[in-house]
N, C-alpha and C positions, 0 to 999 in steps of 0.2 A: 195493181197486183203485180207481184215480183214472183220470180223463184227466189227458194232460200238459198244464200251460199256457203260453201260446204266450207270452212274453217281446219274442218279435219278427221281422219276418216283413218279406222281400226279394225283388225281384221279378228271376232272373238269367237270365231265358229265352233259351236261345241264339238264340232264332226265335220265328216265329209258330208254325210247326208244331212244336213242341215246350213247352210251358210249363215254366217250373222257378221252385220256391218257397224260398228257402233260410228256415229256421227259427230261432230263439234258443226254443231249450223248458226247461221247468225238470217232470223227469221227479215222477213221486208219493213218492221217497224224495228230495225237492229236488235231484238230481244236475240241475244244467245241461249242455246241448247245445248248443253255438254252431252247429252247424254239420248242422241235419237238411234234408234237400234231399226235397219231394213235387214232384209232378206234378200238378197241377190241371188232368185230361183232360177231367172232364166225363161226362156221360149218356151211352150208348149205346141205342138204339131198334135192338132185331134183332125178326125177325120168321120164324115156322115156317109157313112155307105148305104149304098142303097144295090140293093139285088135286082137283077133280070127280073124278078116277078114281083117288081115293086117293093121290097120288104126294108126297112130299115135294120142293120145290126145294130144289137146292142152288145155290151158286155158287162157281166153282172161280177162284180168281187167284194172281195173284204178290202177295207179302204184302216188300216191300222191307227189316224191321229181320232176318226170318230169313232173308232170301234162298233166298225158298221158293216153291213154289207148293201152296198149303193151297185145300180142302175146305172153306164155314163156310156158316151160314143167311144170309141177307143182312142186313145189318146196315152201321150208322152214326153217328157221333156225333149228339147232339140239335141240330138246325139252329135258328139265329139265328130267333127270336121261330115259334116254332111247339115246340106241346107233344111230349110225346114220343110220343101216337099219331100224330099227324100227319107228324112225321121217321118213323116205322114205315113210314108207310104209303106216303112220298115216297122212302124208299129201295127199299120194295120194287119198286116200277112204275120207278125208276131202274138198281136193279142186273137186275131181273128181266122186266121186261117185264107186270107182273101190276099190276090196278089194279084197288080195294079199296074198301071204305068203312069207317068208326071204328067203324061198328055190328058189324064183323066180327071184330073185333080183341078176345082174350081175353088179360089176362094173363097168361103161367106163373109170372113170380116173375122175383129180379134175380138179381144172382151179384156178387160184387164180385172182379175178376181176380188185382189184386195189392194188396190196403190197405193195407201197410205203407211204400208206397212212392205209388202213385197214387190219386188218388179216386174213378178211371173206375169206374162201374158199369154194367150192362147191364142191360137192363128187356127181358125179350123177352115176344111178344104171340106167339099159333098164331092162325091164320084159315083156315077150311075155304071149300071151295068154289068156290074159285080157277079162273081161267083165262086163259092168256096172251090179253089185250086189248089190250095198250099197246104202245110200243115201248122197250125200254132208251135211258135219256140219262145212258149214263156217263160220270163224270167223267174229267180230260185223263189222269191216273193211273190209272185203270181199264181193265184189260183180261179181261173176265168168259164166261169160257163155263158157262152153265146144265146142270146135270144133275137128271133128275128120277129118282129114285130110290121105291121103296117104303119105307115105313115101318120092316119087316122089315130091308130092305137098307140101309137107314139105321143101323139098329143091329151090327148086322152091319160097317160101314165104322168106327162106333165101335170095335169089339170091337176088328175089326184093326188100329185107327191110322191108318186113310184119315182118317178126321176127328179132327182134335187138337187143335183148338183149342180153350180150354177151355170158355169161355162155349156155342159150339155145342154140346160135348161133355154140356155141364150142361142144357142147355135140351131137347137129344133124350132124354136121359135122364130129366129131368121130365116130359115130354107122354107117355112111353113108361108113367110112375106116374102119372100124373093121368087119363091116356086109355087104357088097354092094351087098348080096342075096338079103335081104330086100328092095331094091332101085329099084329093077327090075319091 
């Protein structure tokens, strides 16, 4: 098994908010592909908060490509010249009202959503001890109402599908194997 090599590489983006890459690839048994089309989304910085009284935040919106409103931890692409704890940490006191420090911030592990098509990954961080300090500065697309939910009941929303999204889905379910104190 090879990678494929990239032959040649086009920049067709319909938009800013959407990147597209059309491809010329030449596959590991040399079949050529004129025509492979990625997504170059980029980092995601989400983040599992957890409150002083045990509670997990969530954040509940309208999410526009499923014309939905989905359940997910808060979470954002990596912002312009800031690492990805620092986008962690700027989304969460953005979408949640919660403000943090980097000393607080554990990794859980990334998830990558769709590889075969985007390169977004998601890096999420859990951070205990939490309390609403701040105030949410969401953005003009943002319409967020916070749920704090138990840990328990967190998994439980998994179970039934209230939380679907997959990165969320991956990430409660990691903290739930890496920490199953908290689940209690």
């Amino acid at each position: 098994m090879k990678k494929w090599k990239i032959l040649k590489e086009k920049d067709v983006s319909p938009s800013k908010w959407f990147p597209v890459i059309q491809h010329k690839v030449k596959l590991s048994d040399g079949t050529i592909i004129n025509d492979y089309f990625i997504s170059p989304m980029g980092k995601v910085a989400m983040i599992l908060p957890i409150t002083t009284k045990n509670k997990i935040v969530l954040v509940k919106q309208y999410k526009h490509a499923l014309g939905k409103i989905l359940i997910e931890l808060p979470a954002g692409f990596q912002q312009k010249d800031k690492t990805l704890k620092e986008s962690a940490l700027a989304e969460l006191e953005e979408e949640t009202g919660i403000k943090t420090t980097e000393d607080n911030l554990v990794l859980l592990g990334k998830t990558a959503n769709n590889p075969t098509k985007t390169t977004q990954v998601t890096y999420c961080y859990i951070a205990k001890n939490l309390e609403f300090n701040s105030k949410q500065k969401l953005e003009v697309t943002e319409d967020i109402k916070i749920l704090k939910v138990s840990p328990k009941k967190a998994l439980k929303m998994v179970e039934a599908g209230e939380i679907w999204v997959a990165d969320s889905v991956v990430n409660i379910l990691r903290a739930y194997l890496k920490y199953p104190n908290l689940f209690k």
